[in-house]
C-alpha positions as CSV (number, residue, x, y, z in Angstrom):
1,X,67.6,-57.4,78.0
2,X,69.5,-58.6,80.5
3,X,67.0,-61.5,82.1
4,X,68.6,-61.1,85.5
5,X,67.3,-62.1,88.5
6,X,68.1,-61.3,92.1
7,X,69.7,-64.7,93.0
8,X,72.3,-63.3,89.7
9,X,72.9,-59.9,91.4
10,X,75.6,-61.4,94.3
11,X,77.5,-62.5,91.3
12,X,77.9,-59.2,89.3
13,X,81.0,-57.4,89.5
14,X,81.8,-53.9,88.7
15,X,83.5,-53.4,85.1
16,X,83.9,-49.5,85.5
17,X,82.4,-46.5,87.6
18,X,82.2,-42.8,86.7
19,X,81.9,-39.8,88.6
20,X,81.0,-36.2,88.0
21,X,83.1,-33.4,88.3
22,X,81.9,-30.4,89.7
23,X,78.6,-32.0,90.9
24,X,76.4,-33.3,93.4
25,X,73.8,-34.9,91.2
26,X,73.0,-35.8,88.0
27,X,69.4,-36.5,87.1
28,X,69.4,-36.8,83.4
29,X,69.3,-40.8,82.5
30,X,72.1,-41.9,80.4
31,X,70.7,-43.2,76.5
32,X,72.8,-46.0,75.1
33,X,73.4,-45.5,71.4
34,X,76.2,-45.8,68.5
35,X,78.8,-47.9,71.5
36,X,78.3,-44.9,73.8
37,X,76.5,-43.7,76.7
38,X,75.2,-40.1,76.7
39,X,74.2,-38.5,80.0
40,X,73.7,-34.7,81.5
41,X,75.4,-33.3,84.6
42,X,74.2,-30.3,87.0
43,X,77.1,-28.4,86.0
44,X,75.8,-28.2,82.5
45,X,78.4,-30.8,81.3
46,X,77.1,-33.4,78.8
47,X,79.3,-36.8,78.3
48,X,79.4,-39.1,75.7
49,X,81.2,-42.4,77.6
50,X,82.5,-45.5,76.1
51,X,80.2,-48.5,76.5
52,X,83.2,-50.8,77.3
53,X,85.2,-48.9,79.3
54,X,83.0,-45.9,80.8
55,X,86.4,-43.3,78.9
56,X,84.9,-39.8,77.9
57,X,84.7,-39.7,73.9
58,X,83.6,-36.3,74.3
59,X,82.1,-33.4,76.4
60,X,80.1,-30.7,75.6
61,X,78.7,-27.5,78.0
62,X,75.6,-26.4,78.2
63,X,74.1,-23.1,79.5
64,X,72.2,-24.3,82.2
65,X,72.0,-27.9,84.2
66,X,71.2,-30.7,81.6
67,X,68.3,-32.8,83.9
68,X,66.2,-34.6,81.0
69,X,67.8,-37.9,78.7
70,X,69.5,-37.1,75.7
71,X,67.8,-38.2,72.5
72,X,70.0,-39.6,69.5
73,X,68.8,-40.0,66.2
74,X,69.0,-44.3,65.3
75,X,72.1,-45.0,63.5
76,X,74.0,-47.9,62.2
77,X,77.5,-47.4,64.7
78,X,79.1,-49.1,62.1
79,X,79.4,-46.6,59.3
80,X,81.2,-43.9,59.8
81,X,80.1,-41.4,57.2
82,X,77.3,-41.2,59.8
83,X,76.3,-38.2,61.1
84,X,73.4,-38.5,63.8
85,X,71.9,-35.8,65.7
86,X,72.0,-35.6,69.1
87,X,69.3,-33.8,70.9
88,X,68.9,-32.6,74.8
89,X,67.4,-29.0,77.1
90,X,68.9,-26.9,79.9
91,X,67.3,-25.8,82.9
92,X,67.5,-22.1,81.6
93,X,64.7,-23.3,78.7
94,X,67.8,-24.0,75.2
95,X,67.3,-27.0,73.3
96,X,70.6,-27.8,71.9
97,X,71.6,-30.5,68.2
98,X,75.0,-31.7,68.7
99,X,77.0,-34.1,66.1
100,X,76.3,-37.6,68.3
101,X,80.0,-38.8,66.9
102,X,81.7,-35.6,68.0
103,X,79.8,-33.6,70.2
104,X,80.2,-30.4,68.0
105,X,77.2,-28.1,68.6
106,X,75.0,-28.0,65.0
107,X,72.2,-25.6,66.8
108,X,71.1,-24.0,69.9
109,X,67.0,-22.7,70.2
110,X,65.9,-20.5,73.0
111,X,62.1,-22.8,73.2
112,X,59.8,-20.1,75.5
113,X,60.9,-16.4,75.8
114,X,59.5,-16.5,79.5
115,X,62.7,-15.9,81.6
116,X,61.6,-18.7,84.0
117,X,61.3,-21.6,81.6
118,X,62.7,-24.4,82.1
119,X,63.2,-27.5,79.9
120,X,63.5,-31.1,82.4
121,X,61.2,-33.8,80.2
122,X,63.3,-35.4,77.2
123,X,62.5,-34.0,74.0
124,X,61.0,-36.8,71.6
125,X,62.1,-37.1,67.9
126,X,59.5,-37.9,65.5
127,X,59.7,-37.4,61.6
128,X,62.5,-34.9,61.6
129,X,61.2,-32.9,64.5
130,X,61.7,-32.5,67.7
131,X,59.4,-32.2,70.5
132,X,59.6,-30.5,73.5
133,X,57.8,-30.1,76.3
134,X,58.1,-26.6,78.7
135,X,58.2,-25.9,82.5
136,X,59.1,-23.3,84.6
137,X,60.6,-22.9,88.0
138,X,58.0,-19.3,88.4
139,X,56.5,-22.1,90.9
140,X,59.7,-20.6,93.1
141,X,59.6,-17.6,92.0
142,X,56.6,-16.5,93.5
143,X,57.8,-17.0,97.3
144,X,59.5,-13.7,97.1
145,X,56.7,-11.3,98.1
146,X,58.1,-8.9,95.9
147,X,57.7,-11.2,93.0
148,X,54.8,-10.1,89.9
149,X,53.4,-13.6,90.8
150,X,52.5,-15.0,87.8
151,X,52.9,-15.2,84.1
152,X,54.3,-18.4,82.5
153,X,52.2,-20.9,80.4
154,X,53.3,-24.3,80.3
155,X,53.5,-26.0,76.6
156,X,54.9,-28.1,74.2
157,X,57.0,-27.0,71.0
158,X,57.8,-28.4,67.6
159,X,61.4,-27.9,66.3
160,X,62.8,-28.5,62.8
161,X,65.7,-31.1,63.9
162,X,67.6,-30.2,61.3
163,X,68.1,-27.0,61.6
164,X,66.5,-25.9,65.3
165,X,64.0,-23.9,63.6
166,X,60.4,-23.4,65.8
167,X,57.8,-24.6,63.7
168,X,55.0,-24.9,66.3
169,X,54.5,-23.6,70.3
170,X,51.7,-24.5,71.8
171,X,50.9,-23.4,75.3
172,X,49.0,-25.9,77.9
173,X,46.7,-22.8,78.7
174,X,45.1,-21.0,76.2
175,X,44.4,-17.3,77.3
176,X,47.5,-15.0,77.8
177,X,48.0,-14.0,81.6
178,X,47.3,-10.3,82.1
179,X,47.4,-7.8,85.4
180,X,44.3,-8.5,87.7
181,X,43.8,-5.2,89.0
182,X,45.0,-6.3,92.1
183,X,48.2,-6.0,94.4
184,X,50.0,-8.7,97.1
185,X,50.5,-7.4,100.5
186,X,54.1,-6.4,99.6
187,X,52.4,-4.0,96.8
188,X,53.4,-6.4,94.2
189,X,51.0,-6.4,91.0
190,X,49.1,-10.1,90.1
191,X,48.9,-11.8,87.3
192,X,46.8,-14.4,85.9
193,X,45.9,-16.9,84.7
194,X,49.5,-19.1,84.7
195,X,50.9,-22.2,85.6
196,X,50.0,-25.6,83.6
197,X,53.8,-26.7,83.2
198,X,54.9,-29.3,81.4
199,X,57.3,-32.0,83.5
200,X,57.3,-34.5,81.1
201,X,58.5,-36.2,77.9
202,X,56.0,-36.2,75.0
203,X,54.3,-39.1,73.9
204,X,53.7,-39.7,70.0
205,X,50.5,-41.0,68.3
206,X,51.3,-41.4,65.0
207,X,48.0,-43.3,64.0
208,X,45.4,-40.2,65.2
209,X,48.4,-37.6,64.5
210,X,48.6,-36.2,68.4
211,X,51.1,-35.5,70.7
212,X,50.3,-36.1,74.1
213,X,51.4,-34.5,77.6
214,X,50.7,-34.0,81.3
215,X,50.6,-30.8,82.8
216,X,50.8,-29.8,86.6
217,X,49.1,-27.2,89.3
218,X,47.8,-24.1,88.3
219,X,50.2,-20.7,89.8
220,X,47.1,-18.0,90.3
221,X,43.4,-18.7,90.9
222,X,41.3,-19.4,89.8
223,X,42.8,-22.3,88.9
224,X,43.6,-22.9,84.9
225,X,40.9,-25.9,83.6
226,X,43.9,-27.8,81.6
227,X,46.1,-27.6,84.9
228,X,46.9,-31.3,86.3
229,X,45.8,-32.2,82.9
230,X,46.2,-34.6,80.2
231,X,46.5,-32.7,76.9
232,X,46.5,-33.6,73.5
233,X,47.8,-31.7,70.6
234,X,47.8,-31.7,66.9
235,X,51.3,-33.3,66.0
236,X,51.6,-31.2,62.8
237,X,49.9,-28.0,64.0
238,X,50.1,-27.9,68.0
239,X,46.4,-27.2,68.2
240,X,44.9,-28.3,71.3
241,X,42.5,-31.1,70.6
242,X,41.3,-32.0,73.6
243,X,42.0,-32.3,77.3
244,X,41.1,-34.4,80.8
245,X,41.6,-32.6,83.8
246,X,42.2,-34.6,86.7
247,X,41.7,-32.3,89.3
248,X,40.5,-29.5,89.2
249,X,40.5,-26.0,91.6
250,X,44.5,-27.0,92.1
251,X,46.5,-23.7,92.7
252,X,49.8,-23.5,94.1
253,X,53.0,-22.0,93.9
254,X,56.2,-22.3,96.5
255,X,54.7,-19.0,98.5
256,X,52.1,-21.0,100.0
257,X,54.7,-22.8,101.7
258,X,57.1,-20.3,102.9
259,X,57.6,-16.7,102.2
260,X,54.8,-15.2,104.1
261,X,52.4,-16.3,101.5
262,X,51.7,-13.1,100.1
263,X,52.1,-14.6,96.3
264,X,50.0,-17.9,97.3
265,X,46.5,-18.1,95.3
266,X,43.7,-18.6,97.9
267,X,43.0,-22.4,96.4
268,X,46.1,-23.1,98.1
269,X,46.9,-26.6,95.9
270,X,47.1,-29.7,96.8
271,X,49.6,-29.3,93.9
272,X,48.5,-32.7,92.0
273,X,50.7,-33.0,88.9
274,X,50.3,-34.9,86.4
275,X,54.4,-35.5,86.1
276,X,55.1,-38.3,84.6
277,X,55.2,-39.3,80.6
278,X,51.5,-40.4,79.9
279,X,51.9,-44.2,78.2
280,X,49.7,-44.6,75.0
281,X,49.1,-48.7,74.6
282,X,47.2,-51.0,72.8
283,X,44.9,-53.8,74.4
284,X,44.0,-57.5,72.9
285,X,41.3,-56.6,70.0
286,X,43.0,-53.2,68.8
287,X,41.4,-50.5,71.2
288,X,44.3,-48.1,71.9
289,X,44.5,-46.7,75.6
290,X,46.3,-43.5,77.3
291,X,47.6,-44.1,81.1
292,X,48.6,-41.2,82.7
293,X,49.6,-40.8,86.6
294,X,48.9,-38.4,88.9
295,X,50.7,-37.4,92.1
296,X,48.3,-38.0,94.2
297,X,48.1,-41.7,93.2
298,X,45.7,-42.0,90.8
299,X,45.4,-43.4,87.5
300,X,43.7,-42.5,84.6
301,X,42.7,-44.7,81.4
302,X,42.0,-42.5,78.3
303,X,39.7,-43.6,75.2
């Protein structure tokens, strides 16, 4: 901790400064582990750079954009038989291990088969797996008329961190999407129910053995009842244990807003997710509490 304050801030000069090649953002937060910091870039690029003097130690390329934090296993940077793992997702839905020291690639899993998935929260490593959470960008998708509008499930999966192995996907809603019976006005078939994406970074309770989520608007009506949800999940199993929905009737999908609206459910949002990490804390006297934050400004407290 650095126990500045804003009177120090005039005082603070600039020790080094690094750009990205080939981008125009980068919204993967850098980790700071083993001397190095570890960051994502929109070209797929993933840098280790030295602490001291912001020099690449390595790169490594990705599929896909890199927008969640990178994950590395805890390590003492002073021994140098070593060999941590280092964890991050793509935009095009790949959880990738890399050697931490090196950057050499140890495993690459493909987490939801749905062509639109998307991986953005940071995994979470927990007990020699790793946790992901799963989005989608079928949201944008649906604003081509044309479009099958819509069949993703958001969800979290469990993956053997040493060797990238799926031991567990759960999805965020429950019943497989299937055809409606009923057509767009471009002719293009409907689907449902879908949606329930999964923004954000796990959170780990290792005392009641859950893994904990939030989950955003619903694509098809009628709304899904775990969309803009807080879900919980069996850490070893991926059961769903329970869940809060927030608000419900929330249906909503990038047609609504342009594309002639022919793929936009007739709830028509307010597309309310809950996108943030929920934070699981502990009050004076032991009772344990789950905060969780939802767009439209509201926050929930969770026995």
């Amino acid at each position: 901790i650095a126990r500045l304050d804003a009177a120090d801030v005039p005082r603070l000069d600039l020790k080094w400064a690094f750009g990205f090649p080939g981008a125009t953002q980068a919204r993967s937060q850098p980790t700071l582990a083993g001397g190095a910091i570890y960051v994502g870039s929109q070209d797929g690029t993933v840098y280790a750079l030295d602490f001291d003097t912001g020099c690449v130690r390595w790169t490594f390329k990705a599929d896909a954009e890199v927008r969640n934090s990178p994950v590395v296993e805890p390590w003492n940077a002073g021994d140098r038989t070593a060999r941590p793992r280092f964890f991050i997702g793509d935009f095009i839905g790949n959880a990738y291990a890399l050697d931490a020291q090196t950057g050499k690639p140890l495993w690459k899993t493909r987490v939801d088969p749905h062509p639109r998935a998307t991986l953005t929260g940071s995994p979470r490593y927990f007990e020699g797996r790793l946790y992901v959470s799963i989005s989608a960008n079928e949201w944008a998708s649906a604003a081509d008329p044309a479009y099958e509008c819509c069949t993703f499930r958001g969800g979290v999966a469990a993956l053997d961190a040493q060797t990238g192995r799926m031991i567990w996907h759960a999805y965020s809603i429950q019943d497989e999407p299937k055809l409606t019976g009923r057509t767009n006005s471009a002719g293009a078939r409907q689907w449902g129910p879908a949606g329930a994406p999964v923004w954000n970074s796990p959170t780990i309770d290792a005392k009641r053995r859950r893994v904990y989520v939030g989950s955003g608007e619903a694509y098809t009506s009628p709304a899904a009842a775990t969309s803009d949800s807080v879900l919980a999940f069996d850490l070893d199993t991926g059961k769903l244990v329970w869940h809060y929905q927030g608000v419900a009737d929330d249906a909503w999908n990038m047609a609504c807003f342009i594309g002639g609206s022919a793929n936009c459910p007739p709830e028509n949002g307010p597309d309310l997710d809950i996108g943030a990490s929920t934070i699981l804390t502990t009050l004076p006297g032991g009772r344990d509490l789950l905060i969780a934050g939802q767009k439209s400004g509201d926050v929930y407290a969770l026995d």
